[in-house]
Each structure stands twice: as structure tokens, then as C-alpha cells.
C-alpha positions in Angstrom: 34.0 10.0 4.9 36.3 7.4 3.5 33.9 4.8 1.5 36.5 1.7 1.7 37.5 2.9 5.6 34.0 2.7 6.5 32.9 -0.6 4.9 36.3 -2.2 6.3 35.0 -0.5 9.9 31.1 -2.0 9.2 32.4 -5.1 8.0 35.1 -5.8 11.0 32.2 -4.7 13.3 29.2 -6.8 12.5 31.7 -9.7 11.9 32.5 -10.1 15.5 28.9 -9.2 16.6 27.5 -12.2 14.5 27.7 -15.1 17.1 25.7 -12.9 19.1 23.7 -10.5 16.6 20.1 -10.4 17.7 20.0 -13.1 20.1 19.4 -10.4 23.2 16.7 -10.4 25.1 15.5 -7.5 23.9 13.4 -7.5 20.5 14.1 -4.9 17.9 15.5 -6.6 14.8 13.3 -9.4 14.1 9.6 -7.8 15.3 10.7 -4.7 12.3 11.9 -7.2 9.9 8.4 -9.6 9.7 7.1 -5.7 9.9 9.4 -4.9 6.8 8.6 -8.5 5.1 4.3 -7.6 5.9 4.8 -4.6 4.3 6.7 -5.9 1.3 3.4 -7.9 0.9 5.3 -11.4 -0.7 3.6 -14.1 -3.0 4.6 -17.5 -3.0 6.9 -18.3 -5.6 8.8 -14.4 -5.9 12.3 -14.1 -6.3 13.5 -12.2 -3.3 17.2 -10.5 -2.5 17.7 -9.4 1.0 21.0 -7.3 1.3 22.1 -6.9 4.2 21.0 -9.6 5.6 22.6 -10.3 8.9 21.1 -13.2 11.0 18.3 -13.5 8.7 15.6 -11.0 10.7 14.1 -10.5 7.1 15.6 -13.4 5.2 13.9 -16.1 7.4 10.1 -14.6 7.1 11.2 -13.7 3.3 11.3 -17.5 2.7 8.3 -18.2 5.2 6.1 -15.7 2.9 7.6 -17.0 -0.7 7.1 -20.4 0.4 9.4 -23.8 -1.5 8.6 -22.7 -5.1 10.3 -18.8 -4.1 13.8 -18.5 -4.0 15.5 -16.5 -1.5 18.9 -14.9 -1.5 20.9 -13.2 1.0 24.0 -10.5 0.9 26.1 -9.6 3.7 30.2 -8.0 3.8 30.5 -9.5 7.2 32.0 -12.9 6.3 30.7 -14.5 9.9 27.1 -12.9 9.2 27.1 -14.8 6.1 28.2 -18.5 8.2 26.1 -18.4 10.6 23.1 -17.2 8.7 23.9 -20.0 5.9 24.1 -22.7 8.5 21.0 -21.7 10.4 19.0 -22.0 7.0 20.5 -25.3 6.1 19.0 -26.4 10.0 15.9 -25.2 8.9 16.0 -27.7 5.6 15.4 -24.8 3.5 17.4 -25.6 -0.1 15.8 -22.2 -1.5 18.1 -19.9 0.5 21.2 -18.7 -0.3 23.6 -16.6 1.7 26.7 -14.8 -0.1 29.4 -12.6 1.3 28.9 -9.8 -0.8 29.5 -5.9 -0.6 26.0 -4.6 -1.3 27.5 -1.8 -3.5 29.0 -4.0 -5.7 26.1 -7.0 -6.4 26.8 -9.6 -8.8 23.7 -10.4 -10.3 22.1 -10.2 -13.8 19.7 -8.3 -14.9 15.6 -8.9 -13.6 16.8 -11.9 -11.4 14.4 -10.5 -8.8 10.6 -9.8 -8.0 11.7 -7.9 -4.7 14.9 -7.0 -3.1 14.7 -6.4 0.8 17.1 -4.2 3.1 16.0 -4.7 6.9 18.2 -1.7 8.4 21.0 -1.8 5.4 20.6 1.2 3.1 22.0 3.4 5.4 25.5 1.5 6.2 26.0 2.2 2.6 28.2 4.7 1.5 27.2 5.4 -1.8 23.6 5.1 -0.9 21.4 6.6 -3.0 23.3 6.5 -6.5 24.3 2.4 -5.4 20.4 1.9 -5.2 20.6 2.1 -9.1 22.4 -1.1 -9.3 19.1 -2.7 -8.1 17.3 -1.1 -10.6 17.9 -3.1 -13.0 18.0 -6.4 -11.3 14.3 -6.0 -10.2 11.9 -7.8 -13.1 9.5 -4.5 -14.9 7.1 -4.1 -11.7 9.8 -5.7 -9.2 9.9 -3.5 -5.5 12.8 -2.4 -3.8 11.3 -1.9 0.1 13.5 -1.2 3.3 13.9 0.0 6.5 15.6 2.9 8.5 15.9 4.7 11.4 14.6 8.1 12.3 17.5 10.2 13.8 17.9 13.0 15.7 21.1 14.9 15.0 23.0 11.3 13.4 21.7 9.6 16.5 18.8 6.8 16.8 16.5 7.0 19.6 17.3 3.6 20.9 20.3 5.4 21.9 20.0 7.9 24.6 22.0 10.8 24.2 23.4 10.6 27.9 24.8 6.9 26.8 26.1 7.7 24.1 28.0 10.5 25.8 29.9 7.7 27.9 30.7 5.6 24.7 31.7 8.5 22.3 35.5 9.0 23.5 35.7 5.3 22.8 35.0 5.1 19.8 38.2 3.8 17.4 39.6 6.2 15.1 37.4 6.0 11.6 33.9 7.7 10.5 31.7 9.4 13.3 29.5 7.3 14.2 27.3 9.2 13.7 27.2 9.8 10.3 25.5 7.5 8.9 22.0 9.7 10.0 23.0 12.7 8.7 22.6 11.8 4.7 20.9 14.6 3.3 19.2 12.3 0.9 17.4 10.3 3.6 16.5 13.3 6.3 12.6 13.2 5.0 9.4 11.6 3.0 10.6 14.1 0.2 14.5 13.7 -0.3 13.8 10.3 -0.4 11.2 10.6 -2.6 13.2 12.8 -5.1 16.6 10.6 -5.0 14.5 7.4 -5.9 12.8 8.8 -8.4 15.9 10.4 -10.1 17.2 6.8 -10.1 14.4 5.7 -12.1 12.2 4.2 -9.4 8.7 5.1 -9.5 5.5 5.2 -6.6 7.8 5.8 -3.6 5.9 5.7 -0.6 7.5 6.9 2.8 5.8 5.2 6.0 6.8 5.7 9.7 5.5 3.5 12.5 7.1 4.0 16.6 8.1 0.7 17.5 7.8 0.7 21.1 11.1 -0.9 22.3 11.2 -2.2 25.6 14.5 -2.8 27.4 14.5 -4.6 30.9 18.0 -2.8 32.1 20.6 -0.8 31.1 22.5 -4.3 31.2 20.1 -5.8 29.0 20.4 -2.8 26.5 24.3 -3.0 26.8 24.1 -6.7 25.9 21.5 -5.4 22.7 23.9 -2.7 21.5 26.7 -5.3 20.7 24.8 -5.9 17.8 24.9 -2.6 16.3 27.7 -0.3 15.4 27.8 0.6 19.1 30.1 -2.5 19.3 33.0 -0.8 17.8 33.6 1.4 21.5 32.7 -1.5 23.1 35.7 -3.6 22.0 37.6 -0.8 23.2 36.6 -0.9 26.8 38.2 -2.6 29.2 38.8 -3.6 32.8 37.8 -0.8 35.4 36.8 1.7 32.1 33.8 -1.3 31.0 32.9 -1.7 34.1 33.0 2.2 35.1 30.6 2.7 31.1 28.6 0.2 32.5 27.4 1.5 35.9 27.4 4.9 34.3 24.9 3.7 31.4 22.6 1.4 34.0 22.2 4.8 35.6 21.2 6.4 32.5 18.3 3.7 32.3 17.3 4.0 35.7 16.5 7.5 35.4 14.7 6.5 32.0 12.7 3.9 34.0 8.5 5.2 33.8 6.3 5.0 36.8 4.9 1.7 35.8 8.7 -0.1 36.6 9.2 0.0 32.9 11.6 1.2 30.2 10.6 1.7 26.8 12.3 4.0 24.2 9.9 5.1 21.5 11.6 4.0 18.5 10.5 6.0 15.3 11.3 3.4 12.3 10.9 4.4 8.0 9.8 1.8 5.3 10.3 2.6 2.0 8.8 1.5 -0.8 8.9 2.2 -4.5 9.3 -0.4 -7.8 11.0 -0.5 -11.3 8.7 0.8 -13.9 6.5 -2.4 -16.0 7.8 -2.7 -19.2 5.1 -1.4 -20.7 5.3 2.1 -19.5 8.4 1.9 -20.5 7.7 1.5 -24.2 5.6 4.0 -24.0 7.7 6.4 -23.3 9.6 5.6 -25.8 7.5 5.8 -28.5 
């Protein structure tokens, strides 16, 4: 995979799915990141860096958990991402948030500028993901925790996407990366790769968690209007006329049949958090000596 091609294909998509990005009725993005920001267990006045940061599903309760004395900073490459989140935090009155465009490969921050850095669903949409993660390293204070989020695939696919409708948007995909990809990373497959990649970056105390978030999705129309904020998008944009309105009927069917005998349809959504932190300065020394 071509690591410029594919951030230029990430960026493009989530760019034009920001007006819309998690404002669906059904809930995935911002249930998991409170979940992620929970986890991350926050005390008022940290330091936290979100990258990735989208429409603020972990930025937002990142500032509600850090309080006015935290500071909170957000990183996306999708330049509308970073607008609309921005603006939405200005709304709010919060003058401890900030959102950058920023390609979370590259950050541009110095040294132990943060007690926790945050990725809500980011990690894997990078490229160079693990060795990147070593970047953070070092901007994490001694003790400072990198936590995030991922997806549990089967064969490069997520659960919230049936095979059978993926099967109708796959030949419309643009020309770029396979989509998917991004869930076959060696590195990230189980509790022990990850383990082992983090710790050869210097991390230390990784713990690998998985929890089944139970995603409930009214309609294959309601799950179409969903998957225009994920990478999905990108065959989307592709469709049009009698072809979107053939992909649609076809994936409404697929739901139908995925419809339980209690009227509803809920997709078992297996989700990873990952947590691990810089080693304290004083181990550190230790070692040295």
C-alpha cells in the first residue's frame, strides 16, 4: 500500500463525510468514545491529545472529564473535520480546546506536552502504525498513557459490515488501497502482537480489552445513512442514479434477512481498547545506572 495514496484517499473521504459524520441515527461513535474516555480514567486538570479526532466523539467527554484547568487538543488530516469540530467547541464556550489539521504521523509537538493522548478509532487509518506510535512516546510526560480504540475484524472486514453488503459496494470502490486493508495489520491481529509492538516501542503495561458493543440499526436505510461516515463513503460517492438506488434495495434486503425475531437488528460489534504508558522517569534512571 501506498502510504501518501492512502492518507490523500482517508483524508478526501472523511472530509466530505464531516457535515454529516456521526450525526445518524444510529449510535456507534460517540457511546465507544465516552467508553474509550471511561477507560482512559481522566483527572481534572491533564493535558490530553486526541488524534484523530473527527467530530469530537472523544474530544468532547475528554474536556468534560479534564474539566477548565485541563487542556485539550485535537488532530485530524481532514481539513472540514477540523472546522466543524473547532466551531462546535467554540459553541460550547470551551477556550481549552484546540482543533488542528494535522497528519497524525507527522505531530508537531514537543516533548512531554501531554498526560494522555487519545485515538477513538484512529490508529488503524495510519499507515505507519505501529513504528508512528513512537512519535507519541515521547510527547507523553514519564507515566503519560497512550489508550485507543479498534475494531475486531474478520478477514480486513468489521462486523458492522455484513459481508453480503459489502459484496454490493466492493466493485465500487475508487481505484486506491483495498479497503480492506486496514484490518489485516499483522501487528494488531491479537492481545499479543499488540502487546509486543508497544513494547518494542518503549511503552510499557499494555493491556488489551475487548467489550461487544451491541449496535442496533433500525434499517438497512438507516445503516446506509451510518456508513457515510466511515470509509464506506468512498463507493458511495461512486454510485449513482439507478446503480444507488439498485445498492440500496439490494443492502435493505441484506438487513431484512438480518432482522431477529423480536423486529430488531443488532450487529454484535466486537471493539479493542488499548492501553499502555511511557515509563516514570525514575525507572528510567534506573536502568541506567
Amino acid at each position: 500500500m501506498d502510504a501518501t495514496r492512502h492518507k490523500e484517499s482517508i483524508a478526501d473521504t472523511f472530509d466530505r463525510a464531516a457535515a454529516v459524520f456521526d450525526r445518524s441515527p444510529v449510535d456507534f461513535f460517540t457511546p465507544l468514545g465516552e467508553r474509550l474516555v471511561a477507560r482512559a480514567e481522566l483527572r481534572p486538570g491533564d493535558r490530553i491529545l486526541d488524534i484523530g479526532c473527527g467530530r469530537g466523539s472523544c474530544l468532547f467527554p475528554a474536556r468534560e472529564a479534564v474539566g477548565p484547568d485541563g487542556f485539550v487538543t485535537g488532530i485530524d488530516i481532514a481539513p472540514a473535520m477540523v472546522r466543524h469540530t473547532g466551531a462546535e467547541a467554540l459553541e460550547r464556550g470551551w477556550n481549552n480546546v484546540t482543533v488542528r489539521q494535522m497528519d497524525a504521523e507527522e505531530p508537531e509537538f514537543a516533548p512531554e506536552s501531554f498526560d494522555v493522548v487519545l485515538g477513538g478509532f484512529s490508529v488503524m487509518h495510519l499507515p505507519g502504525a505501529p513504528a508512528t506510535l513512537g512519535a507519541y512516546l515521547q510527547m507523553l510526560a514519564p507515566g503519560g498513557r497512550l489508550v485507543y480504540s479498534d475494531l475486531v475484524d474478520e478477514d480486513g472486514l468489521p462486523p458492522f459490515v455484513p459481508p453480503d453488503a459489502f459484496a454490493v459496494l466492493a466493485p465500487h470502490f475508487p481505484p486506491g488501497p483495498d479497503p480492506r486493508e486496514r484490518g489485516r495489520a499483522p501487528w494488531s491481529e491479537s492481545a499479543t502482537s499488540i502487546t509486543s509492538a508497544l513494547i518494542r516501542l518503549g511503552f510499557e503495561q499494555v493491556t488489551v480489552a475487548e467489550e461487544i458493543h451491541e449496535m442496533a440499526v433500525a434499517s438497512g436505510d438507516d445503516w446506509i445513512t451510518w456508513s457515510m461516515s466511515t470509509g464506506l463513503r468512498a463507493a458511495w460517492d461512486e454510485l449513482r442514479g439507478a446503480e444507488a438506488t439498485a445498492a440500496r434495495e439490494a443492502i435493505g434486503t441484506v438487513f431484512e434477512r438480518l432482522r431477529g425475531p423480536d423486529g430488531r437488528i443488532v450487529l454484535p460489534v466486537p471493539v479493542r481498547f488499548v492501553h499502555t504508558r511511557r515509563p516514570p522517569e525514575s525507572r528510567n534512571l534506573a536502568e541506567e545506572r
